[in-house]
N, C-alpha and C positions, 0 to 999 in steps of 0.2 A: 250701388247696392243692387245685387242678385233679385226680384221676387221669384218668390216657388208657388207655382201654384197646385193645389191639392188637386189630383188625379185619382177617380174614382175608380171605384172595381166593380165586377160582376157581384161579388158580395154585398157593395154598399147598394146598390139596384135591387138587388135577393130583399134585403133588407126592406127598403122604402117599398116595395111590392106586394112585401108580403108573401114570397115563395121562395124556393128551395132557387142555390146557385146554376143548379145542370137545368132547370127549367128558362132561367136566363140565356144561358148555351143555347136550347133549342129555340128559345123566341129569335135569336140573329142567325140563326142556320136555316138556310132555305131548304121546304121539303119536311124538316122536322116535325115529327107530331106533337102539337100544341094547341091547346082550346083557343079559340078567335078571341074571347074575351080574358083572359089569362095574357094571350099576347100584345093585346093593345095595353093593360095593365102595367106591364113590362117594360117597352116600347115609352109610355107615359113618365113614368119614375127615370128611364135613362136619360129623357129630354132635359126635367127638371135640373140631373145634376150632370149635363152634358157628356155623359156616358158614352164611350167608345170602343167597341172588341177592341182588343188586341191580338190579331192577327197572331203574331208573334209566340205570343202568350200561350195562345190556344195550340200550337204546333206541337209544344213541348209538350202538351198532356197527350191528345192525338197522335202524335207523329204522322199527319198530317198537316203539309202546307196552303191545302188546295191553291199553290201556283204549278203554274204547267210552262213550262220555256218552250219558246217559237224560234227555231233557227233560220235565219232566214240569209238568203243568196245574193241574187242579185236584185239588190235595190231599185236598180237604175231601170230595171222592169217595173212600170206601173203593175202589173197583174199580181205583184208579191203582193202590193201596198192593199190592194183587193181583199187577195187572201188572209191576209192580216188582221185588215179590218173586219172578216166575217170572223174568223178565228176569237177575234176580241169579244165582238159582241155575243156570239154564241157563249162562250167559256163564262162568261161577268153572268148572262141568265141563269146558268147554276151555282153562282155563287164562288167562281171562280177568278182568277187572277192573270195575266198574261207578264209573263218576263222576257224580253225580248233581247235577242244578240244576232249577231249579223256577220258575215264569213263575204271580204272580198270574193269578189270575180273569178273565178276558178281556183281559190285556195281549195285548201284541205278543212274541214269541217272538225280534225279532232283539233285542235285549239279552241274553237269557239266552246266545244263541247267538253273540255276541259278547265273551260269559265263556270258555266253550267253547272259540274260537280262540285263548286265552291258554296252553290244555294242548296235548299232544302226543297225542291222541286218535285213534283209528284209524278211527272212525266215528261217527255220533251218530243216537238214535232217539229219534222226536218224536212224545209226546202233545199238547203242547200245537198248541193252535187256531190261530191266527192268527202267520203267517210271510210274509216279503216272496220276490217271487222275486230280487229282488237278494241278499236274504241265502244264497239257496241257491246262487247263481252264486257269491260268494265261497269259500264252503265247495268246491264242484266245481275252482275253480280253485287250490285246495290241496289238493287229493285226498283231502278229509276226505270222505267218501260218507254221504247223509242219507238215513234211511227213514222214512216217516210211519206211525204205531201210532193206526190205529183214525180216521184221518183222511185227507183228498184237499184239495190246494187247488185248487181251482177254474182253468183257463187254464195252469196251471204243468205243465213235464214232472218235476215230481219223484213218486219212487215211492216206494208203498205198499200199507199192508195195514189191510183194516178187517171188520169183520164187515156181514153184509146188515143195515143200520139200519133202509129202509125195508121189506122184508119182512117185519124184526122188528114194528114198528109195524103192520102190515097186519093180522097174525097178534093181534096182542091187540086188533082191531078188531074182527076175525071173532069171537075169544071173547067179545067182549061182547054182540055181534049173538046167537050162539049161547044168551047166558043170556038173551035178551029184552029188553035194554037199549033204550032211547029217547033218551034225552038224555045227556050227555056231557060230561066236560072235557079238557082237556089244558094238562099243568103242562111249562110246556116249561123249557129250561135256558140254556146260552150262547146268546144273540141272534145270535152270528156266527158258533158253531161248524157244523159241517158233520152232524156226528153228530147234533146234536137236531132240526136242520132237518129232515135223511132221518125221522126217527124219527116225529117229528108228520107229515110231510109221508106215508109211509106209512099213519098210522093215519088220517089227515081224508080221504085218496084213494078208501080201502075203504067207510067211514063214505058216503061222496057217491054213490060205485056204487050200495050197499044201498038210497041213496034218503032218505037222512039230509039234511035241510038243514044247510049250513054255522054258520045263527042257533042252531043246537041241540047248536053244539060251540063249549062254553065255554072260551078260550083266559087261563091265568095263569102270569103270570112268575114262575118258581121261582128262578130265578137260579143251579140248579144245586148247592147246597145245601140241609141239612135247616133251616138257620135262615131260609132264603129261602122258602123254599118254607111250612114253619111260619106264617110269619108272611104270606104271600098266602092260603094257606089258610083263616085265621084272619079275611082281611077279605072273602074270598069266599066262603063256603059259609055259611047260613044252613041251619034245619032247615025253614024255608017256600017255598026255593028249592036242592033240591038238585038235583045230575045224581044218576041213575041208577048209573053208573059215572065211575069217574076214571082216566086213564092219564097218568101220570109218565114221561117218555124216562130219569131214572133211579132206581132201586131206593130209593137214598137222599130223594128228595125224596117218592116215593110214601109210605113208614114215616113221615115229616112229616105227611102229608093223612092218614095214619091215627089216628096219634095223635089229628088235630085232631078228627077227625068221633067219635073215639071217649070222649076227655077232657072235649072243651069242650061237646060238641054231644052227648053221649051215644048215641050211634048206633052199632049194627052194623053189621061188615062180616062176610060180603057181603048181608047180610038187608035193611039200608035200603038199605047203598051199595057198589057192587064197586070193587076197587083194583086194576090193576095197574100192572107198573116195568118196568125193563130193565133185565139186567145179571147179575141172579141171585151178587150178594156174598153172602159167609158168614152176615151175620145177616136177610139175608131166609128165611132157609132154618129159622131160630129163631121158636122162640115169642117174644114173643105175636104174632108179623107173619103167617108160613106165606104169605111172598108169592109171589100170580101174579106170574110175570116172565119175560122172555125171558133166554135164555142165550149169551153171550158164547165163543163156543168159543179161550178166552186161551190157552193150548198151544198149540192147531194156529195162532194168529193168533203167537204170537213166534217157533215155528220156522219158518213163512213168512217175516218177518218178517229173522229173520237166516239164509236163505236168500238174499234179495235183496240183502243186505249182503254175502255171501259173503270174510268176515273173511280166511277161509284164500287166497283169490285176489288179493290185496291189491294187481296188477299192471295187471286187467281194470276198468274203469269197471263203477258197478251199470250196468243197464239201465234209459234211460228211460222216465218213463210208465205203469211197469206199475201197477195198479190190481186190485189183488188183493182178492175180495168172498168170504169164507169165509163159509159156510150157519149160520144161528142154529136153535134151538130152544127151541119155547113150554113151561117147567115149570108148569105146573098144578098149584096148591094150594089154599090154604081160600080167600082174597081174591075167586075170580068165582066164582060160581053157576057148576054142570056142566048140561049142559043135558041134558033129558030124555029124550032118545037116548044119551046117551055111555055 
């Protein structure tokens, strides 16, 4: 035998409160104007008959969801799981909602976002790489409004917000120059992504200034993980052919070449060999890593971020084009040699 249990509404609340139903509405919408005492009134009557929005419910009349979808890339990057989690808890403080979909390792981006147009979503913010601009004209043309996190596509007007990749790279070019370095690699990550591009493409520019030949910057495909990179590590670094220093575009793939030079190849760092990453995740900041790395300013990059989203204006198109470049910072730890002035 079935029980049904009775499921209340905003009406039966209205009722036992003593107010109007759109007053209910506003007691569970954060931000909404409503007298403090009216609200606990409210709040009180829902407890009693264990009253719950419905989400759902509320959509139809609004035509708003307040969820926002987070496409996200590559996983196997702790620094997404970062941004995610700030992404979560910012978005939940306005009374929002996080839908979360996810795009293998150098896929294409319209499929996931082709999931995406199945929900009722108010917006969608995109880590991953690679996107069609047809796929962004469909979204536009349902007034789902897209922001790009930590990425630009190339030719396309859609907007975004990313950190200085290649500045960053410039900057651990200089620290290397600075400890005296000669020779060189880079473990680079997505082939197509735009962020590893900038990132090597900064640090080989600075390198070629100083007067570095190109032949003397050894380039290995990490693939953007610590098992990829591990294992190019492991077919490139000999102890009779090392570089000097190594720079990883991320954090994760660096802790890889560390392990490798220091497990397999018994080697110090930064004594035989310097390391740095990008990104500055949690356990680079741990023993036994203490990694050089640049720093991802993720705060100021998601309320940017949903700044250009502007959820609460939900009438006004974002603006195209914008290319928002928030300023990084080089953390100095054990991984480079400090140079003798510092």
């Amino acid at each position: 035998m079935t029980r049904r249990q009775t499921r209340f509404t905003s009406f039966d609340v209205a009722a036992l409160a003593g107010v109007s139903q759109s007053a209910v509405s506003r007691a569970f919408s954060p931000g909404s104007s409503i007298a403090e005492a009216k609200r606990q009134r409210i709040l009180e009557a829902a407890r009693k008959l264990n009253y719950v929005p419905n989400s759902i419910a509320s959509s139809l009349t609004t035509k708003r969801s307040n969820i926002v979808a987070v496409v996200l890339g590559n996983l196997a990057n702790p620094f997404y799981v970062t941004v995610l989690s700030t992404l979560v808890r910012r978005l939940q403080a306005e009374g929002r909602q996080v839908l979360t979909f996810t795009v293998d390792n150098g896929a294409e981006a319209d499929q996931a976002l082709m999931r995406v147009l199945r929900y009722q979503v108010d917006g969608v913010i995109l880590t991953a790489a690679q996107l069609s601009t047809r796929m962004t004209s469909i979204c536009h043309e349902r007034g789902i409004p897209i922001v790009l996190f930590n990425r630009y596509i190339p030719g396309s007007d859609a907007s975004g917000v990313r950190c200085d990749n290649v500045g960053g790279g410039r900057m651990i070019a200089e620290a290397f120059l600075a400890a005296g370095a000669k020779r060189f690699a880079l473990i680079l990550g997505d082939p197509r992504g735009t962020t590893s591009a900038d990132r090597a493409r900064g640090f080989s520019d600075r390198l070629v200034e100083a007067g570095i030949a190109r032949s003397e910057i050894r380039v290995v495909e990490g693939h953007s993980s610590y098992e990829g990179a591990y294992a190019a590590a492991t077919r490139t670094f000999q102890r009779d052919s090392l570089p000097e220093a190594i720079f990883s575009v991320n954090d994760i793939m660096a802790m890889a070449a560390m392990d490798v030079l220091r497990q397999r190849l018994s080697l110090r760092v930064p004594e035989d060999v310097m390391v740095a990453g990008f990104d500055d995740i949690p356990d680079a900041r741990r023993w036994p890593y203490r990694l050089t790395t640049v720093r991802q300013p993720v705060e100021e990059m998601v309320e940017e971020t949903l700044s250009i989203l502007h959820l609460d204006d939900p009438e006004t198109p974002i603006e195209p084009a914008i290319d928002k470049v928030i300023p990084v910072r080089l953390i100095w730890r054990d991984t480079v040699r400090q140079p003798s002035s510092a």
